[in-house]
FIVEXGU-283822 format. One line per 4 residues: number of its first residue (from 0); their letters; for each residue x, y, z of N, C-alpha, C, O. Coordinates in pm, 1 decimal. Each point is the difference from the previous one (the first is absolute). Example, Ala and Ser with C-alpha at 12.3 -4.5 7.8 and 13.67 -1.06 7.14 Angstrom:
0	AS	1319.0/-569.0/780.0/-89.0/119.0/0.0/90.0/120.0/0.0/103.6/-1.9/66.5 | -138.6/106.9/-138.5/82.0/119.0/6.0/-77.0/109.0/73.0/50.9/110.8/16.9 $
***
This chain:
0	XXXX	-749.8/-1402.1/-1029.4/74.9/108.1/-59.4/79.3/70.5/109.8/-72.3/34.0/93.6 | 200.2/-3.1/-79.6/92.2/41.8/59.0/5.7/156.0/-7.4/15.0/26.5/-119.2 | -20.4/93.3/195.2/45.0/99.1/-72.4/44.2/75.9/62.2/-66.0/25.8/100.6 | 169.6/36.6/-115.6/59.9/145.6/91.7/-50.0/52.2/66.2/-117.4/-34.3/13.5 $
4	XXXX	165.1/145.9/69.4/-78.3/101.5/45.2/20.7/125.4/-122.6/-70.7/95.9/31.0 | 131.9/-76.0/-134.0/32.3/75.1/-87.0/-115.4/-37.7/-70.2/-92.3/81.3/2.6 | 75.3/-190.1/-67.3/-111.3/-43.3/-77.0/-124.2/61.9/34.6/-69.3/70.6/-73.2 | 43.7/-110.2/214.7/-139.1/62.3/40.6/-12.1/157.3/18.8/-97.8/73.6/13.0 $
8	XXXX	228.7/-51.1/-16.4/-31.0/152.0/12.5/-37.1/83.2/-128.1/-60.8/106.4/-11.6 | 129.9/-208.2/-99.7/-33.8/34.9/-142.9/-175.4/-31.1/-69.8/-71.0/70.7/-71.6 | 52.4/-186.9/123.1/-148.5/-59.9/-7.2/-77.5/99.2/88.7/-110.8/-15.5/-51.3 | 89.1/116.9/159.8/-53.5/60.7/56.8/-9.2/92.9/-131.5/-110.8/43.8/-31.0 $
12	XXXX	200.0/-18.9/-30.8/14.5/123.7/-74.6/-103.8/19.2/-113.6/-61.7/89.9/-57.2 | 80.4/-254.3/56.4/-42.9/-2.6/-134.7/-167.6/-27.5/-8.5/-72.9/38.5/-91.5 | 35.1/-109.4/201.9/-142.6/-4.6/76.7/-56.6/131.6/20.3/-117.2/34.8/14.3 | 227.6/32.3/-16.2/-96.1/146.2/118.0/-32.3/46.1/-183.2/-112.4/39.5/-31.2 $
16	XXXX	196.0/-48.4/-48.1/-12.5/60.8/-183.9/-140.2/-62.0/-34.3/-97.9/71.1/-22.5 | 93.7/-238.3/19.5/-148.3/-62.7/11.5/-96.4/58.6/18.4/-75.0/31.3/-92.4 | 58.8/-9.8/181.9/-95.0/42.4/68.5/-54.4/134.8/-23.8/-121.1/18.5/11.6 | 212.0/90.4/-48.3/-48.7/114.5/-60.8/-42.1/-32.0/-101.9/-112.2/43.1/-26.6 $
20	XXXX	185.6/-137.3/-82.0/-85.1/32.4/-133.0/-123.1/-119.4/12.5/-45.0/-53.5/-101.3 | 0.9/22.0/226.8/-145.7/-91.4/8.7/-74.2/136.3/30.8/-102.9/30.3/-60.4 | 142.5/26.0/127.8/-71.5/137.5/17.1/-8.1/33.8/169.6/-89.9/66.1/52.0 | 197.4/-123.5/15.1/0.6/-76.3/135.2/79.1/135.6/35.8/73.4/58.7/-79.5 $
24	XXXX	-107.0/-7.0/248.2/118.8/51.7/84.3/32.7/-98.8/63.5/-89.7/-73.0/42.2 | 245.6/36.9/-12.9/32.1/-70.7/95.2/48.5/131.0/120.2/47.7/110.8/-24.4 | -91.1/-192.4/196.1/-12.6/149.3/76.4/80.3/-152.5/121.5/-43.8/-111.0/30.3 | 170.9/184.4/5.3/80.9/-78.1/122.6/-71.6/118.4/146.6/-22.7/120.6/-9.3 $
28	XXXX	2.7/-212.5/134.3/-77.1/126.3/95.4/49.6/-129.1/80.9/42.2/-107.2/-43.4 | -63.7/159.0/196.8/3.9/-31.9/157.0/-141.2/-48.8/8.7/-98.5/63.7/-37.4 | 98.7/-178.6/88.6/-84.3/-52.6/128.3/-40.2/-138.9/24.2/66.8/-103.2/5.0 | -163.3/120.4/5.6/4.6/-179.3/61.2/-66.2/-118.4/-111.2/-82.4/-84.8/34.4 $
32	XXXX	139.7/100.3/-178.8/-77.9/-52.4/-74.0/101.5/-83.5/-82.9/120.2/15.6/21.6 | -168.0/-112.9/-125.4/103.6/-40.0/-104.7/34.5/76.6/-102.7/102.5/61.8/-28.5 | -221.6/-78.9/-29.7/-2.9/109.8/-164.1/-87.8/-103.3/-74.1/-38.6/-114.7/22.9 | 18.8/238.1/-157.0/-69.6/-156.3/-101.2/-95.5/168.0/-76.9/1.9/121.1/22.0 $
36	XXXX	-65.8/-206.6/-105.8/-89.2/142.4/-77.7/-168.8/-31.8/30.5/-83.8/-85.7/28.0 | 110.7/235.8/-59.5/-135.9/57.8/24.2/-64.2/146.2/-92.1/63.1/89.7/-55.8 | -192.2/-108.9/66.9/-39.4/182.2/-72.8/-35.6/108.1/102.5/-96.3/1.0/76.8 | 184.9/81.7/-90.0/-56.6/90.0/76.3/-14.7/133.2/-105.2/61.6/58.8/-88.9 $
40	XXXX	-162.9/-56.2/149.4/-91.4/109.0/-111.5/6.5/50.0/-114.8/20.4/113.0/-44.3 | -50.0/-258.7/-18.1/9.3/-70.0/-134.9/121.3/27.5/-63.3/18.1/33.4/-117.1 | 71.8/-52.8/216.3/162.7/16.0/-35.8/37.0/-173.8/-16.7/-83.0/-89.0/18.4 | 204.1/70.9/-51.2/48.9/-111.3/34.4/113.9/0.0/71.7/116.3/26.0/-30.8 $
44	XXXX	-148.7/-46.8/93.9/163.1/-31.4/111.8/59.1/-135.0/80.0/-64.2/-96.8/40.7 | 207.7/122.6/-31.8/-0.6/-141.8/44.2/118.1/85.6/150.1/94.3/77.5/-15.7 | -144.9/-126.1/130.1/66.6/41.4/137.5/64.0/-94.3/46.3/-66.3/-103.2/11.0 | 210.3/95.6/33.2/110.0/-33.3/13.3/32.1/3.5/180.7/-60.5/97.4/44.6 $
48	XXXX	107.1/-144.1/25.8/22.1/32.7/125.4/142.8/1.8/-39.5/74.1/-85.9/-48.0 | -50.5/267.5/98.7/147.3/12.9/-31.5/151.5/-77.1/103.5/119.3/-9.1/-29.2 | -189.3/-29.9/141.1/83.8/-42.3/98.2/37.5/-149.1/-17.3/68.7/-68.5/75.7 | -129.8/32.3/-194.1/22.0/-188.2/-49.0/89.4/-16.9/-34.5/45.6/104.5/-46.5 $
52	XXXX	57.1/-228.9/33.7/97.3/19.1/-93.5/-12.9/15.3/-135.0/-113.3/29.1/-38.4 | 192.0/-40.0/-37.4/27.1/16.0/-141.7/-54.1/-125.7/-94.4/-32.9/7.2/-118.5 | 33.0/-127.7/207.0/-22.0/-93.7/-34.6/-205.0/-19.3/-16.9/-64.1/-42.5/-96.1 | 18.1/90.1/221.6/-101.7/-19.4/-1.8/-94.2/120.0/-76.1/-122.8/2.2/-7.8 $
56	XXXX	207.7/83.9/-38.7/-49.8/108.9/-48.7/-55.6/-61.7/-189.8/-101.1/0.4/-70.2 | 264.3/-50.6/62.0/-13.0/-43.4/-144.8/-129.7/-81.4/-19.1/-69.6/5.7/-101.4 | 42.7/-88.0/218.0/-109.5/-101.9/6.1/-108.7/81.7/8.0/-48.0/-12.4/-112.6 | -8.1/72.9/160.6/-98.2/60.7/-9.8/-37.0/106.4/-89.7/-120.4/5.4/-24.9 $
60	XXXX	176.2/59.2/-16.2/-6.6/49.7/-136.3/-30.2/-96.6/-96.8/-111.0/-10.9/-52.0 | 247.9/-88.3/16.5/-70.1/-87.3/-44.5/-176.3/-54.9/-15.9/-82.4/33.3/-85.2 | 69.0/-121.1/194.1/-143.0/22.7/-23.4/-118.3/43.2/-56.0/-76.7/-38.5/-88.3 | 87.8/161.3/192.7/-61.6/100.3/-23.3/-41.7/28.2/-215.3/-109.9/11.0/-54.3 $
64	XXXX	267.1/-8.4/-15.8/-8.3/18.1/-96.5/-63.8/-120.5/-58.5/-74.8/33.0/-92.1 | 77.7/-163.0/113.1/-43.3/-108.8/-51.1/-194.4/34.8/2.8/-81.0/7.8/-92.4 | 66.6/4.5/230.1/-189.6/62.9/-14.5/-20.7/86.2/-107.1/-102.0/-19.9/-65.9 | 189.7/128.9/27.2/-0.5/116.6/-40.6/-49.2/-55.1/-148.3/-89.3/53.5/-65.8 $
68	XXXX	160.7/-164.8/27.8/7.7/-70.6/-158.5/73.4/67.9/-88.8/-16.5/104.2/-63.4 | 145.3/-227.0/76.2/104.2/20.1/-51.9/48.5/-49.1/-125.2/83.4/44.1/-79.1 | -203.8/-213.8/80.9/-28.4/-98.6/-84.2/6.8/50.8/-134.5/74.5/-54.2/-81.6 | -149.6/159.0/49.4/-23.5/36.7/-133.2/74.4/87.6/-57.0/-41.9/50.0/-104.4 $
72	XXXX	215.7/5.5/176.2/41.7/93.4/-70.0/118.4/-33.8/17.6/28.1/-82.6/86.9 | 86.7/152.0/-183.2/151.7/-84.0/-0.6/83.6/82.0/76.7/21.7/119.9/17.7 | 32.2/-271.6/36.2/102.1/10.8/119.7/107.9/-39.1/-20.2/2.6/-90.2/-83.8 | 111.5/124.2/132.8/151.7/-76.9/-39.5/-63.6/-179.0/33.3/-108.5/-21.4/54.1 $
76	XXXX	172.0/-51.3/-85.0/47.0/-141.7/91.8/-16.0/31.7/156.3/-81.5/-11.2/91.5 | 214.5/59.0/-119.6/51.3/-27.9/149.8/-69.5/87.2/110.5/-5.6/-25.0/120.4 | -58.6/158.7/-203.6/-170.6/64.4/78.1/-105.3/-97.9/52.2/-31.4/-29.7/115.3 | -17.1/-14.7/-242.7/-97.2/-114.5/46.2/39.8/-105.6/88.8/-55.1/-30.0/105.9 $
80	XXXX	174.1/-33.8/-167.9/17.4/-154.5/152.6/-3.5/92.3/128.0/-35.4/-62.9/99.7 | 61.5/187.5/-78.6/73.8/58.1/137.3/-193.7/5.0/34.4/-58.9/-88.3/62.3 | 4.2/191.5/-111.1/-152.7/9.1/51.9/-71.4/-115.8/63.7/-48.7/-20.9/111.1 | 63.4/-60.9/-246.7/-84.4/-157.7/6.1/57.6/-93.3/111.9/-86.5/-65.6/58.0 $
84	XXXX	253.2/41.4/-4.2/23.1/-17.8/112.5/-40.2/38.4/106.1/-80.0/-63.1/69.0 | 115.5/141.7/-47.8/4.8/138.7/127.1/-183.3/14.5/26.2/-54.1/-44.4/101.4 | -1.6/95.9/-184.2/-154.0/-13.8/21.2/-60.0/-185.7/76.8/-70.9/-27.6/96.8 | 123.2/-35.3/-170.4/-31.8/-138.4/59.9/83.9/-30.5/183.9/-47.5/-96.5/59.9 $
88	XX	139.6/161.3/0.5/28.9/-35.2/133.9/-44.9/94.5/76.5/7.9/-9.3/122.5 | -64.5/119.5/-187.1/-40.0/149.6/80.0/-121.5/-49.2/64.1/-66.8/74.7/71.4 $
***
């Protein structure tokens, strides 16, 4: 799959929307890490290394949302191939 940098900036958008209504914060921060989810105090969050590109951001979010379980609730098309890709090279 081929995609812009417009695209991904739109798919961020639409991931970061995901993810709230899973019940998720997505949180972009500094330091020496990738990202990916986790609970912190019985929150759900998914942490982002803000200094990544755009590209690897989408990917990890991604992910992240795929653990989260995404399987059981409706997604555009072109939502799902982007997750179900992107989660599989992350």
């Amino acid at each position: 799959m081929k995609i812009k940098e417009k695209e991904f900036e739109d798919t961020l958008q639409d991931l970061k929307a995901l993810a709230a209504q899973l019940g998720a914060k997505v949180r972009f921060e500094k330091g020496d890490f990738k990202g990916g989810y986790c609970i912190l105090k019985e929150s759900k969050v998914i942490v982002i290394n803000k200094m990544t590109n755009l590209q690897r951001k989408v990917m990890i979010l991604s992910a992240a949302l795929k653990e989260l379980g995404v399987d059981k609730i409706y997604l555009t098309p072109k939502i799902r191939e982007f997750i179900d890709e992107m989660a599989e090279t992350n």
